[in-house]
C-alpha positions in Angstrom: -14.8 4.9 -6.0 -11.6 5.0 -7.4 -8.8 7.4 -8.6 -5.7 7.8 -9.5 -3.1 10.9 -9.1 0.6 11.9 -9.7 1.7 12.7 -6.4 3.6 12.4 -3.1 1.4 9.7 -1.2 3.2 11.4 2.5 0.7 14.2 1.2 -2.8 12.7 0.7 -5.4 13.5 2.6 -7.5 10.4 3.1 -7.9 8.7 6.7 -5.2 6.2 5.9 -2.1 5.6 3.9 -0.8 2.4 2.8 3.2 1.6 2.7 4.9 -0.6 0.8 6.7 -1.8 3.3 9.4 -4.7 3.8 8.8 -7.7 6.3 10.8 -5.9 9.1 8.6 -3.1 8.9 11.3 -0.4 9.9 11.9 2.3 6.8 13.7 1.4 3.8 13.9 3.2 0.5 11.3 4.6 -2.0 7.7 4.9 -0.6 8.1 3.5 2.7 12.0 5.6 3.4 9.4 8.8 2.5 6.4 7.9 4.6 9.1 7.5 7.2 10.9 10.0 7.1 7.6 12.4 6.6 6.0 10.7 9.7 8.9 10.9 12.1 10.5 8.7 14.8 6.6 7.5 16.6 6.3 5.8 13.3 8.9 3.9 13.2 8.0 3.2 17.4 4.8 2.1 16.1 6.5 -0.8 13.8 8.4 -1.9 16.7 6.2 -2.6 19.0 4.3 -5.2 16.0 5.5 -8.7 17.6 7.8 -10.3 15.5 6.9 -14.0 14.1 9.5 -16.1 12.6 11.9 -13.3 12.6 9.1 -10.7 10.4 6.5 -8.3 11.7 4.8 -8.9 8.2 5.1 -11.5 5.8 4.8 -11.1 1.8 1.2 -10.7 0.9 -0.2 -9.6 4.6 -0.3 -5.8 6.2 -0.3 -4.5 9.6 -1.5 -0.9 10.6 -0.5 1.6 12.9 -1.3 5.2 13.9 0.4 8.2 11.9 3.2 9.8 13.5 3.2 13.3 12.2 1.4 12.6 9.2 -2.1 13.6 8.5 -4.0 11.1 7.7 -4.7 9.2 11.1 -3.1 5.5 10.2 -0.5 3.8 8.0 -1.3 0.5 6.5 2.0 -1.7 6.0 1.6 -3.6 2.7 4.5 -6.4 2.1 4.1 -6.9 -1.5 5.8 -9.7 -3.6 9.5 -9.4 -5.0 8.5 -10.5 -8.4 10.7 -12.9 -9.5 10.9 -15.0 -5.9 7.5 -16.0 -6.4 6.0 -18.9 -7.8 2.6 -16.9 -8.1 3.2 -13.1 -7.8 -0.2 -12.1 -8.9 -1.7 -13.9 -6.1 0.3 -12.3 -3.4 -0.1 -8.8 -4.6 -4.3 -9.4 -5.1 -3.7 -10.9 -0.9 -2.0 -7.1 0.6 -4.5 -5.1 -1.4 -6.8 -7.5 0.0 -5.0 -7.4 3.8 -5.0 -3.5 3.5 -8.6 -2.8 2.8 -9.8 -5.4 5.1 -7.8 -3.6 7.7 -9.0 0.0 6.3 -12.6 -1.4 6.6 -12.0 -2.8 10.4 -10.9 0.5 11.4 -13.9 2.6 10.1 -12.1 4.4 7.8 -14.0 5.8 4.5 -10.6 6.7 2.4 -7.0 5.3 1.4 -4.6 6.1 -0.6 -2.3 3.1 -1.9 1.0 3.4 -3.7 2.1 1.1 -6.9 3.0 -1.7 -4.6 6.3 -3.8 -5.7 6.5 -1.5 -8.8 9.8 -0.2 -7.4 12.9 -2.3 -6.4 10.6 -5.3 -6.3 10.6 -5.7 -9.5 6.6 -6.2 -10.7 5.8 -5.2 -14.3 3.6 -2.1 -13.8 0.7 -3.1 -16.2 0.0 -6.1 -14.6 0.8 -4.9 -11.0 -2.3 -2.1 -12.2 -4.7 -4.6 -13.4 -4.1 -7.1 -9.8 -4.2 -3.9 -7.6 -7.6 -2.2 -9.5 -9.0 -6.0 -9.9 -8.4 -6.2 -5.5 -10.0 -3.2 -5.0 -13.5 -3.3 -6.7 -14.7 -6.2 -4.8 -18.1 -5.3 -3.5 -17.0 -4.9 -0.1 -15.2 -2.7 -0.7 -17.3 -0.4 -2.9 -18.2 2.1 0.3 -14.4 3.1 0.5 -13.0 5.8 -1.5 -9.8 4.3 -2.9 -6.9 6.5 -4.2 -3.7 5.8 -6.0 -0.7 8.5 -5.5 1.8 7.6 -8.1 5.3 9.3 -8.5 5.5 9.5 -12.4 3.6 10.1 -15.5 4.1 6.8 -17.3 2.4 4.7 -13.9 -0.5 7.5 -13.6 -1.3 6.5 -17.0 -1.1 3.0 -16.2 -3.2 2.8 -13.3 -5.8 5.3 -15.2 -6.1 3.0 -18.2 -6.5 -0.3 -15.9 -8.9 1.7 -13.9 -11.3 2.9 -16.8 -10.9 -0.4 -18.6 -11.7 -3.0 -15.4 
């Protein structure tokens, strides 16, 4: 099942929440300064005690999950996505987090995410295509028991993500 919304992803009510985080894990701007900011200090706890590995908690393409802070649903998936124009195969590293995320949505039991466009901010990836990876990612038939959401913050990506949804 999937869907797609314009909305504030700090406000969705499914059992987890996925970030688009940055390799240190420990706020930034846009989605993951929100979910931040909404979930309050344990969150940012919670990042901090991931052990660091070559000097990241998460490289591009992997995730990490923690509990919620104050926020409702009960965890927060860190997603790392690609900065489009360092990679020499961006499409591959953003179909890995989706990947990473639901894997790790699956392994803790939970029946409902809600994912943001990840990398479709200040890292740069063209929205269309970042739609068609992200809805391609999630309707692999292990995934098919999970109830996947999409809060997006503006029209233009809602329609987007719809069309690459109805279309795939």
């Amino acid at each position: 099942m999937l869907s797609a919304y314009l909305g504030d992803i700090t406000l969705a009510t499914t059992d987890t929440i996925v970030n688009a985080a940055n390799p240190g894990l420990l706020g930034g701007g846009g989605v993951d300064g929100a979910i931040h900011r909404a979930a309050g200090p344990e969150l940012l706890a919670f990042c901090k005690a991931i052990k660091m590995i070559n000097g990241v908690r998460c490289p591009y393409g992997e995730a990490r999950i923690t509990r919620a802070g104050n926020l409702t649903c009960q965890y927060v998936v860190h997603a790392v996505g690609p900065i489009y124009h360092n990679e020499s195969n961006p499409a591959q590293v953003l179909f890995n987090v989706y990947n990473h995320s639901l894997r790790l949505v699956k392994q803790h039991d939970c029946q409902s995410v809600t994912f943001p466009a990840i990398s479709c901010g200040v890292y740069g990836y063209p929205h269309k295509e970042a739609a068609e990876v992200a809805i391609k990612a999630c309707r692999q038939a292990e995934f098919n028991k999970i109830h996947i959401a999409f809060a997006l913050f503006s029209p233009e990506l809602l329609s987007i993500w719809q069309e690459a949804i109805n279309t795939s």
